[in-house]
N, C-alpha and C positions, 0 to 999 in steps of 0.2 A: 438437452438442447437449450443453448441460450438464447434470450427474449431480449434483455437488454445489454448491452454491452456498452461500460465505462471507458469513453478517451482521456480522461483528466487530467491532470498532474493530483498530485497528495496537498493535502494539505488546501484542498478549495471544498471544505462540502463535503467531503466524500463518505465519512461514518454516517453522518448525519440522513445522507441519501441512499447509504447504506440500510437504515433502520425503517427509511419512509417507501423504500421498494421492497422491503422484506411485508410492513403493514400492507400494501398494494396486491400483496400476492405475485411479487417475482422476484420469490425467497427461494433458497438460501442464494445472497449476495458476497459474491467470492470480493474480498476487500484485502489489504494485508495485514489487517488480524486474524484472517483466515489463515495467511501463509503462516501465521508465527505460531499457530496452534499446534502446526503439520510439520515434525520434521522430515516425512517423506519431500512435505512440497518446498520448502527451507532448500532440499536438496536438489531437488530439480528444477528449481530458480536458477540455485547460484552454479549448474552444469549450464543451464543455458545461457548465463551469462559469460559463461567462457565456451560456449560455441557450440555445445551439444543440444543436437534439435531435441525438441520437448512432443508428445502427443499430447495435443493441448484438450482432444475429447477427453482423454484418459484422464488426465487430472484436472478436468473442469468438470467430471460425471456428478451430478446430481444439485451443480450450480446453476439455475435460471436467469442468473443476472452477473455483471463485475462492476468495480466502481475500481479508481484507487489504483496506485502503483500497487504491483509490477505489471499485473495486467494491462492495466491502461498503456502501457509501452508497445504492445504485441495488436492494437483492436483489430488490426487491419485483417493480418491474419485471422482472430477469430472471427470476423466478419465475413470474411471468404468461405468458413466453415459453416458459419447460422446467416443461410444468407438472407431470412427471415427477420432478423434480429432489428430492433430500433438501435439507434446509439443515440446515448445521453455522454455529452459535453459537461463537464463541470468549469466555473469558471469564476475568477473573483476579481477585486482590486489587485493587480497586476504587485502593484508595489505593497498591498498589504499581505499578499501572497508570499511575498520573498523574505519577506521580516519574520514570517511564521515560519516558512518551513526551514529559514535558516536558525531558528531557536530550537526548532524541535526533529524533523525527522537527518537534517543535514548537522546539528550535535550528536547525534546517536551515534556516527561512524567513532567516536574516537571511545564511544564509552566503556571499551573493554580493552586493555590493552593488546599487541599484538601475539606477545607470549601465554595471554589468555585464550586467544583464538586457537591457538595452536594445538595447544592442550587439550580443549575441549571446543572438537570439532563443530557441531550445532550453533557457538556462539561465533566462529567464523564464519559460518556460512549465516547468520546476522547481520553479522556488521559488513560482509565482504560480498554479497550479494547485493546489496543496492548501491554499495560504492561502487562495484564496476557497471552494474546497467543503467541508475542514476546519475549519480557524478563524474565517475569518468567518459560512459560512451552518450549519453545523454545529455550533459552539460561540458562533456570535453574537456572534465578535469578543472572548468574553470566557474565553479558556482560563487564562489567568494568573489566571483567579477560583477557588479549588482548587474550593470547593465550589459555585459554579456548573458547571466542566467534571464531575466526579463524578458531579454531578447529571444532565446527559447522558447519561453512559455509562451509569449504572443506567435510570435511564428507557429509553434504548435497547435494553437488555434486553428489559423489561417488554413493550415494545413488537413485538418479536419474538415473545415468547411469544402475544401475543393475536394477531397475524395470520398465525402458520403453525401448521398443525395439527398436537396433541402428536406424533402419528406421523408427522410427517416432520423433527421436529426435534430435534435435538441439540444441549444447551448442554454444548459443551464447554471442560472444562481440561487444560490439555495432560500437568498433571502426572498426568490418571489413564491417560495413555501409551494403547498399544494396545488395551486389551480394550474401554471403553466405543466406540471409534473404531470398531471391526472388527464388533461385533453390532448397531450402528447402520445399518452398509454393507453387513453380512449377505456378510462373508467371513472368510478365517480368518485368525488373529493368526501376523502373522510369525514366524520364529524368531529373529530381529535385534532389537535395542533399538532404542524408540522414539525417531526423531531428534530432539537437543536440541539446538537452535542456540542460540550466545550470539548473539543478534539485536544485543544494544546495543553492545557492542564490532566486531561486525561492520559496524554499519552507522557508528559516530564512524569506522571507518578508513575505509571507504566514501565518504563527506564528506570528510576532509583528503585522500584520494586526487585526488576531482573536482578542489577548490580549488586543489589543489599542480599539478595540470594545467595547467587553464585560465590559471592565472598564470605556469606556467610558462614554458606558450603564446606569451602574450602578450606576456615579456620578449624570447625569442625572435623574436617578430615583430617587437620592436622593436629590436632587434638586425640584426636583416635589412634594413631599413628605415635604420638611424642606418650601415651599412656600404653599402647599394645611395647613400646620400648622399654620402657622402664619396667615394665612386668617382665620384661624377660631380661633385662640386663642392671637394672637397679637392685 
């Protein structure tokens, strides 16, 4: 059963509230480093982003809380389900938002090429799962528009505010740390500082780690492959 439930967009906060709701005790926070862990859930992301309903109990069992794209796409639904549930808003400088997520999680779409996808399945459904529920159906294809995407994200604000009720919701900024967090959740404020992840350095290593991988992979296979040949025909 979820307790808290993330409307955010990526890229405002959300590891970081990630890390300070799991301290708080409403842990485990389904994020999407959660999704990249799972390639069950990798896969029934990128089904429901082409149109196959999801049971959202089923693969949110044993999550208390979400932050963070892809979820935060869906809250409304999970909120019809917990109908219990707070929702926490994340939110930032509008325009320092779009500078971030256009360096880091809106780079990622090209970091594999499309013949790589193909190949090996799991890393399409990476890069082609938040291209079609992000980018395409969520920004319309048109994120490299600054003030078209802007325009989204503030609108999706708005839009939060008129269909959760002020007392169960929280727009928050991560820079007001613990105290707005804790009297929202109605527990007491740590004695620890509030966790502050460099998200964006964290996630470009995150990315050339994958890529340095998978190609690494690959040379090696074919390595293996160019020596299993010459063993038998050299």
């Amino acid at each position: 059963m979820l307790q808290v439930i993330g409307s955010g967009f990526g890229r405002t906060g959300t590891l970081s509230t990630k890390l300070a709701l799991e301290q708080l005790g409403f842990g485990p926070c389904y994020h999407m480093e959660e999704v990249m862990k799972r390639t069950s859930h990798l896969a029934a992301w990128w089904r429901f982003a082409g149109g196959t309903a999801v049971d959202w109990d089923a693969l949110l069992d044993g999550f208390h809380s979400t932050v963070d794209f892809p979820a935060s796409l869906v809250y409304a639904d999970l909120l019809r389900r917990n109908p219990d549930a707070k929702v926490l808003h994340n939110v930032r400088d509008p325009e320092r938002w779009y500078e971030s997520a256009r360096e880091t999680i809106y780079h990622a779409r090209s970091l594999f090429p499309s013949w790589m996808r193909r190949l090996i399945p799991p890393l399409g459904w990476v890069a082609d799962m938040p291209d079609r529920l992000i980018w395409q159906q969520l920004f319309g294809g048109r994120f490299e528009d600054r003030a078209h995407a802007i325009g989204v994200f503030n609108n999706w604000t708005e839009e939060v505010k008129r269909s959760v009720p002020a007392d169960r919701l929280l727009v928050f900024d991560v820079t007001g740390g613990w105290p707005p967090l804790c009297a929202f959740l109605g527990v007491p404020v740590p004695n620890t500082p509030f966790p502050h992840v460099n998200e964006r350095a964290r996630m470009l290593r995150l990315f050339w780690r994958i890529r340095a991988g998978v190609y690494g992979g690959m040379v090696l296979a074919l390595l293996a492959v160019a020596a299993l040949a010459y063993s038998w025909f050299g």
